[in-house]
mmCIF file of the N, C-alpha and C atoms, coordinates in Angstrom:
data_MODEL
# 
_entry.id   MODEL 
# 
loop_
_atom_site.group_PDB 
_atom_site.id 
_atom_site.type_symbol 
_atom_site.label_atom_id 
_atom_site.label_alt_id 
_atom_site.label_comp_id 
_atom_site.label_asym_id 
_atom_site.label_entity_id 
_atom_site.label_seq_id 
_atom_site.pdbx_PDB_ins_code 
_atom_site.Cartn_x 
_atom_site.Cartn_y 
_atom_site.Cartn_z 
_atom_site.occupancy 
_atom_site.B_iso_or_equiv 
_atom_site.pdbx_formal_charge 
_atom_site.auth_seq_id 
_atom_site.auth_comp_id 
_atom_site.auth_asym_id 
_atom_site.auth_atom_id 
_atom_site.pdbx_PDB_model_num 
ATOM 1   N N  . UNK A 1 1  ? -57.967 41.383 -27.173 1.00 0.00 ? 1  UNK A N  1 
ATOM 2   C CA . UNK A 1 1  ? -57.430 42.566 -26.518 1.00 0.00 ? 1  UNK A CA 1 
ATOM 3   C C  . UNK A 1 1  ? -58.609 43.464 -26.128 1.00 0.00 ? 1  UNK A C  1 
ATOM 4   N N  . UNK A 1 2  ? -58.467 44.126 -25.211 1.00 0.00 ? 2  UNK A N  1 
ATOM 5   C CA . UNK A 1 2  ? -59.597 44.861 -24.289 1.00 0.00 ? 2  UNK A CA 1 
ATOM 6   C C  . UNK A 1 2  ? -58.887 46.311 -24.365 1.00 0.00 ? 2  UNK A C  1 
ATOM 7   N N  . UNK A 1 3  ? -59.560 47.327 -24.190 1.00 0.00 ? 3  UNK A N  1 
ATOM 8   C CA . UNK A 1 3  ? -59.424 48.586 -24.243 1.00 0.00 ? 3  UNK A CA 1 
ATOM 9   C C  . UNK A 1 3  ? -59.409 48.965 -22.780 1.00 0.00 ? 3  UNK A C  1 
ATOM 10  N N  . UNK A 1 4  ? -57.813 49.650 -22.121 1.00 0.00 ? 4  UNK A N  1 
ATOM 11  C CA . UNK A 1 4  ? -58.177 49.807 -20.876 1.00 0.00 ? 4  UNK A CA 1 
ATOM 12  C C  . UNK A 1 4  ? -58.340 51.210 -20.593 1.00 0.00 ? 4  UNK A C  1 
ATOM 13  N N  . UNK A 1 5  ? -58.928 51.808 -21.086 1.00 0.00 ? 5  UNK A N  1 
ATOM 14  C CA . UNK A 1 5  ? -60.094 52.839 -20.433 1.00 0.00 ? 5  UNK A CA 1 
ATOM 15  C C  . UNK A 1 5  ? -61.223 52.837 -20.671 1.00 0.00 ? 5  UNK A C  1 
ATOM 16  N N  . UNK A 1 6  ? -61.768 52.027 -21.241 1.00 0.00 ? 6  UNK A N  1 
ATOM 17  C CA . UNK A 1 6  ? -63.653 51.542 -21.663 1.00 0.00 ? 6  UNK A CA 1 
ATOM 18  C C  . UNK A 1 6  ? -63.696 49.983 -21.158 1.00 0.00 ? 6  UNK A C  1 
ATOM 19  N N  . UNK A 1 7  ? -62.254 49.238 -21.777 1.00 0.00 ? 7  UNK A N  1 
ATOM 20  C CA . UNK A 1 7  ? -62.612 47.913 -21.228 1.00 0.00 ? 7  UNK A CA 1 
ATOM 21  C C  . UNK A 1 7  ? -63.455 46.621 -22.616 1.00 0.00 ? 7  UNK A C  1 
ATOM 22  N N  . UNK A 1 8  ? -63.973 47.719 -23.135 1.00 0.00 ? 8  UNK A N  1 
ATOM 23  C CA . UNK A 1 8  ? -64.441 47.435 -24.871 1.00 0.00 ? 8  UNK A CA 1 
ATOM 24  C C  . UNK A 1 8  ? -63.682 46.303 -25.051 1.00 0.00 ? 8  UNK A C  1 
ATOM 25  N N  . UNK A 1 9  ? -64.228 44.895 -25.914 1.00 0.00 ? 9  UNK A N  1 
ATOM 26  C CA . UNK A 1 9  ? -63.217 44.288 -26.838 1.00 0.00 ? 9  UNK A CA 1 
ATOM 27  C C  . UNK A 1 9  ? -62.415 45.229 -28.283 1.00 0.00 ? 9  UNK A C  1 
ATOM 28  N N  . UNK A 1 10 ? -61.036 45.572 -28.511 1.00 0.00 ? 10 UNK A N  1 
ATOM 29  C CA . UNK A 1 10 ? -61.218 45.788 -29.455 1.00 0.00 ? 10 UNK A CA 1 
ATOM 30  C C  . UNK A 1 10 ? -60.670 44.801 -30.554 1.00 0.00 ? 10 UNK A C  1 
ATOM 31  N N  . UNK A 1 11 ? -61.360 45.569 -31.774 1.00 0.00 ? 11 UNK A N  1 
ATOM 32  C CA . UNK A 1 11 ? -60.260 44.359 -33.044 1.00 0.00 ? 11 UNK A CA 1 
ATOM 33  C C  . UNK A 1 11 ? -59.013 44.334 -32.900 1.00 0.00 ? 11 UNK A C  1 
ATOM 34  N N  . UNK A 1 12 ? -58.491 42.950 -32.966 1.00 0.00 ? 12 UNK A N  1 
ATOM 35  C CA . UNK A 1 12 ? -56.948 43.127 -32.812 1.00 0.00 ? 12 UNK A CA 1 
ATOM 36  C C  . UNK A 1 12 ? -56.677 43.721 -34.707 1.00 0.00 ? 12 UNK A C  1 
ATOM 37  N N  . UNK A 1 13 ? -55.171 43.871 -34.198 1.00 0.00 ? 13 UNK A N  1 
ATOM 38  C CA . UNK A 1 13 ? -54.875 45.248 -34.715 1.00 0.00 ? 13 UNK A CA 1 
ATOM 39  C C  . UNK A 1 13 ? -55.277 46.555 -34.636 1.00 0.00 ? 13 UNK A C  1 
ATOM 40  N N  . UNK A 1 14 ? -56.142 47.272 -34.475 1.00 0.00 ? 14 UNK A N  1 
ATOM 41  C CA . UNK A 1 14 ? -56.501 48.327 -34.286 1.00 0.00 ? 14 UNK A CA 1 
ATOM 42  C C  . UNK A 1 14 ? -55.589 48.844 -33.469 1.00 0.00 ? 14 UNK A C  1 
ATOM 43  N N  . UNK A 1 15 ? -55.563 50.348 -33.353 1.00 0.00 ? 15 UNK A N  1 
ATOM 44  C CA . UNK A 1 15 ? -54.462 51.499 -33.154 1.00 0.00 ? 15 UNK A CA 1 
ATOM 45  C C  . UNK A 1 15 ? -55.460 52.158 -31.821 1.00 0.00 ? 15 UNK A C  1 
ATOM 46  N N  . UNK A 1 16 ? -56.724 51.787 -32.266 1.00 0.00 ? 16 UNK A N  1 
ATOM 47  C CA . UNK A 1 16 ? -57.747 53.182 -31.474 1.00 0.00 ? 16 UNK A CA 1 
ATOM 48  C C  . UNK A 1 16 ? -59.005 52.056 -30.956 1.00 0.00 ? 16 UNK A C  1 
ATOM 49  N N  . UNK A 1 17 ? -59.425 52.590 -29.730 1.00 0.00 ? 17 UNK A N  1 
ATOM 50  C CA . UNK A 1 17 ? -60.806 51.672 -29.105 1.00 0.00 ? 17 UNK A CA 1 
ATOM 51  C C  . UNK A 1 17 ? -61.822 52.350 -29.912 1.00 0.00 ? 17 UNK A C  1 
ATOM 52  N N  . UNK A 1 18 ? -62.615 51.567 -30.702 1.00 0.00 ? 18 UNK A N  1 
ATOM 53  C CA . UNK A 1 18 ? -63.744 51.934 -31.944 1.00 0.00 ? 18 UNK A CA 1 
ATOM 54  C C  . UNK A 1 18 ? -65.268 52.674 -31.039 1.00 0.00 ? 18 UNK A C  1 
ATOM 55  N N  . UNK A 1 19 ? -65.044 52.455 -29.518 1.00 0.00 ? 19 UNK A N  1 
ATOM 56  C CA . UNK A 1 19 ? -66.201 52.938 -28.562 1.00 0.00 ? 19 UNK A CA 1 
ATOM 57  C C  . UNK A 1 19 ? -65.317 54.720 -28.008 1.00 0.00 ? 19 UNK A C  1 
ATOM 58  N N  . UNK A 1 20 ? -64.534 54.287 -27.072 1.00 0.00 ? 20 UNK A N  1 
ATOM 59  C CA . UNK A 1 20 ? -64.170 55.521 -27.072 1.00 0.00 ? 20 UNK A CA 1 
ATOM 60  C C  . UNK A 1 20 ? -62.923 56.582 -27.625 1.00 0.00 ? 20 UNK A C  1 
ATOM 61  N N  . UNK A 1 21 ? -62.041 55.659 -28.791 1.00 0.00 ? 21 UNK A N  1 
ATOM 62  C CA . UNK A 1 21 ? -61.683 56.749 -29.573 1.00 0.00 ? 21 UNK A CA 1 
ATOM 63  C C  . UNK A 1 21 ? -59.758 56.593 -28.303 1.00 0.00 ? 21 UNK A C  1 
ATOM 64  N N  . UNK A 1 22 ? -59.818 55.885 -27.595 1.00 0.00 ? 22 UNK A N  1 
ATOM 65  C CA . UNK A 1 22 ? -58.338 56.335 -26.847 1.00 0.00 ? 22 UNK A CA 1 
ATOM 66  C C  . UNK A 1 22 ? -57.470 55.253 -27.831 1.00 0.00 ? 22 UNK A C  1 
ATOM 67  N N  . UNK A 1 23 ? -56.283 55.551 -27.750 1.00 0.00 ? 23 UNK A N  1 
ATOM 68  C CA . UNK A 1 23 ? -55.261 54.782 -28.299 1.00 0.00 ? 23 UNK A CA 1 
ATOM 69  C C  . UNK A 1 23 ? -55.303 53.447 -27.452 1.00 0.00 ? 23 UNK A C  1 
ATOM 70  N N  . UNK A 1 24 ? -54.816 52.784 -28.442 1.00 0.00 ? 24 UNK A N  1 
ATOM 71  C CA . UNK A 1 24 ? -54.916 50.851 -27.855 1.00 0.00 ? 24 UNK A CA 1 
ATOM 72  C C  . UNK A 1 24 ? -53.214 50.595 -27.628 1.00 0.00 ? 24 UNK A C  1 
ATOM 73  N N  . UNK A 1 25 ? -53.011 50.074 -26.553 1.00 0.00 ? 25 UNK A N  1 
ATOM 74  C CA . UNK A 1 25 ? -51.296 49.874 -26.032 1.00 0.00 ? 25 UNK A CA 1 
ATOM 75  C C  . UNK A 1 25 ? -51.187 48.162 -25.969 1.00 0.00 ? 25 UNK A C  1 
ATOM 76  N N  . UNK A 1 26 ? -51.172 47.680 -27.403 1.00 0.00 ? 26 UNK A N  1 
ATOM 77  C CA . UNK A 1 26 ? -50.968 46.042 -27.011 1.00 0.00 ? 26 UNK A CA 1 
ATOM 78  C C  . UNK A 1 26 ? -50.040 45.521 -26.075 1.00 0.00 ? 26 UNK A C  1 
ATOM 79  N N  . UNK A 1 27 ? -49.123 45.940 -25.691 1.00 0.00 ? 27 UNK A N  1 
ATOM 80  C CA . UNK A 1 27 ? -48.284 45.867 -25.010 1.00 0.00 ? 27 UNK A CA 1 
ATOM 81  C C  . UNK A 1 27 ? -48.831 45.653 -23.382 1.00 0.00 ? 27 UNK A C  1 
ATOM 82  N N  . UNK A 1 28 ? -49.617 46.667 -23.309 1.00 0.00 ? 28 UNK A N  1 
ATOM 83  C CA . UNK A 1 28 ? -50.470 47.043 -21.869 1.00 0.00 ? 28 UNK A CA 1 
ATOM 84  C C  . UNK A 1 28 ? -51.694 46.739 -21.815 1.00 0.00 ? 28 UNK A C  1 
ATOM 85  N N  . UNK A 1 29 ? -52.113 45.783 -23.120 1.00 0.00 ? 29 UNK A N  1 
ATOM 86  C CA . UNK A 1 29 ? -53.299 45.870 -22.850 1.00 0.00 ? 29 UNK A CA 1 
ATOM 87  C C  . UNK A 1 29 ? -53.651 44.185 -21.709 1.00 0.00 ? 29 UNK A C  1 
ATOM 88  N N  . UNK A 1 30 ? -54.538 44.341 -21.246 1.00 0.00 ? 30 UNK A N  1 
ATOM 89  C CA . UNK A 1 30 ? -54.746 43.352 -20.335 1.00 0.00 ? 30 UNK A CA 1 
ATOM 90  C C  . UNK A 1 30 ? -55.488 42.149 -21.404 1.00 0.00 ? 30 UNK A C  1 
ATOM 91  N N  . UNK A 1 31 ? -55.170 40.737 -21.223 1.00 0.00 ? 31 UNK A N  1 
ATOM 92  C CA . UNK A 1 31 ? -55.598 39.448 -21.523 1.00 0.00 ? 31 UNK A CA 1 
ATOM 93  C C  . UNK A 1 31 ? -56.884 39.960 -21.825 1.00 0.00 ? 31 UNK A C  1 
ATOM 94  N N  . UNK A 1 32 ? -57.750 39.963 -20.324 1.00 0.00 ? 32 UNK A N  1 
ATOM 95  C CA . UNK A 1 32 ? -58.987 39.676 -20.532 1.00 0.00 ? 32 UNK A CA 1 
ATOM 96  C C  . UNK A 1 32 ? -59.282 41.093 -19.827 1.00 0.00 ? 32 UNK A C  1 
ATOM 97  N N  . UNK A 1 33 ? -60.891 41.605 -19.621 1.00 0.00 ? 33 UNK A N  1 
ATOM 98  C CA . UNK A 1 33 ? -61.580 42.590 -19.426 1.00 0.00 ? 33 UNK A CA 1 
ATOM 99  C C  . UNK A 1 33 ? -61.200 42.688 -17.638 1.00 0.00 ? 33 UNK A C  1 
ATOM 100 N N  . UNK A 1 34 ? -60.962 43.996 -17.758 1.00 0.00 ? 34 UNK A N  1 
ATOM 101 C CA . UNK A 1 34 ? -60.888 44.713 -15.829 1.00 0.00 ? 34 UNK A CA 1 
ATOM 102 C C  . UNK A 1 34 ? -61.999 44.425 -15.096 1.00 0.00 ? 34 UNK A C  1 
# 
């Protein structure tokens, strides 16, 4: 899972992107990187 406002890998599970701190939407998050 990718963080889509940094784009960051984050850890799955995580709640929050560990770079910039926005909430993680598994739901929305995209496969692979934008």
């Amino acid at each position: 899972m990718f963080c889509t406002s940094c784009g960051t890998q984050a850890v799955e599970g995580s709640a929050f992107c560990q770079r910039c701190g926005k909430p993680l939407d598994p739901a929305a998050a995209p496969a692979t990187p934008p």
